[in-house]
C-alpha positions as CSV (number, residue, x, y, z in Angstrom):
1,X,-12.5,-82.0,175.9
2,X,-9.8,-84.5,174.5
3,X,-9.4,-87.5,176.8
4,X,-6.0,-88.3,176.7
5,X,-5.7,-92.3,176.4
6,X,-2.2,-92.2,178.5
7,X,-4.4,-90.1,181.4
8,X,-7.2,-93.5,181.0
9,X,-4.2,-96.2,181.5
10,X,-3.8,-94.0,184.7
11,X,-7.0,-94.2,186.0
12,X,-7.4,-97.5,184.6
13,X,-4.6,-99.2,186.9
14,X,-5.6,-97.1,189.8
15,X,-9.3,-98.4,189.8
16,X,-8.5,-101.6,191.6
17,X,-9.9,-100.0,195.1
18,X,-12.2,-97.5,193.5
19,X,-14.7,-95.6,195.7
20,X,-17.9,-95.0,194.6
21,X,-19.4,-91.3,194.8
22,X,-22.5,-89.7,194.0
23,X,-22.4,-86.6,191.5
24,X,-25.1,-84.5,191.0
25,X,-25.2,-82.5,187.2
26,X,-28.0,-79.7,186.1
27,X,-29.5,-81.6,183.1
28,X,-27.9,-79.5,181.0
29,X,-24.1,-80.4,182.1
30,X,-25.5,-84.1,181.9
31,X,-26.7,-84.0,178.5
32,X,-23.3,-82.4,177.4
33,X,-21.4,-84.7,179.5
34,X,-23.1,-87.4,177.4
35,X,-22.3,-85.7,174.4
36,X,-19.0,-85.3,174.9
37,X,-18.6,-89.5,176.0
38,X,-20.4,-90.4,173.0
39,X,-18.5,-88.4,170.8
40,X,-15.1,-89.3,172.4
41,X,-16.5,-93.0,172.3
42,X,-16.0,-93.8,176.0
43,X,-17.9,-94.1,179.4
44,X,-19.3,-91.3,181.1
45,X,-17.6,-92.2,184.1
46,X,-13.9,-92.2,182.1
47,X,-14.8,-88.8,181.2
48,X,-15.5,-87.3,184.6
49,X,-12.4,-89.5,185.6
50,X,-10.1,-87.7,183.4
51,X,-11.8,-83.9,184.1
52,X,-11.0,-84.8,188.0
53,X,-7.4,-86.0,186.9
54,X,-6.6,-82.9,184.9
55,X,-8.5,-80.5,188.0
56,X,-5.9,-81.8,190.9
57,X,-2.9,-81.8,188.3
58,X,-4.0,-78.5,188.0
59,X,-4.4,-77.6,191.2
60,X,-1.1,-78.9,192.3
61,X,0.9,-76.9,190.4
62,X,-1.3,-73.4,191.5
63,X,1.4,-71.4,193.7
64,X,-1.4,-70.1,195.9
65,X,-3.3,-73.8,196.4
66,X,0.3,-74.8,197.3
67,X,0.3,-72.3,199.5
68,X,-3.3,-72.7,200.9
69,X,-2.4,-76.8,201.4
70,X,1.2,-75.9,203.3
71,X,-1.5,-73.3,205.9
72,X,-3.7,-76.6,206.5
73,X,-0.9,-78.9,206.7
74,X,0.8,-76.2,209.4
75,X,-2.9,-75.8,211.4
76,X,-2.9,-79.6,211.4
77,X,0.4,-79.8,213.2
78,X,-0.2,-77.5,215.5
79,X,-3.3,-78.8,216.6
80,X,-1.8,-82.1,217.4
81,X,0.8,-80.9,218.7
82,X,-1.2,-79.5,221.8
């Protein structure tokens, strides 16, 4: 995986409230995670950053996530509407 430097300026700037989480890896996705950080010459944590980035860009244009988000948004207006 390429980390795009535009996607990093992103995160970057948006980091000024960041919330911290815990993330539990299989050794083996941690010691490839590593790799790829040491081999793209950045933090582990601008790595995972970037994947998450790239996963809900992705998601977000999915027609049938779309469609799965308008159902909850719909279900959440109807239960406050009651």
């Amino acid at each position: 995986m390429t980390v795009d430097k535009r996607v990093m300026l992103v995160h970057n700037s948006a980091m000024k409230q960041a919330k911290a989480m815990t993330v539990r890896l299989s050794e083996e996705q941690a010691q490839a995670l590593e790799m790829v950080a040491t081999v793209e010459n950045l933090p582990v944590s601008d790595i995972i950053r970037a994947a998450i980035s790239t996963h809900i860009e992705t998601r977000r244009r999915d027609p049938g996530f779309q469609a799965g988000l308008r159902d909850r948004i719909s279900q959440a207006r109807k239960l406050l509407d009651r």
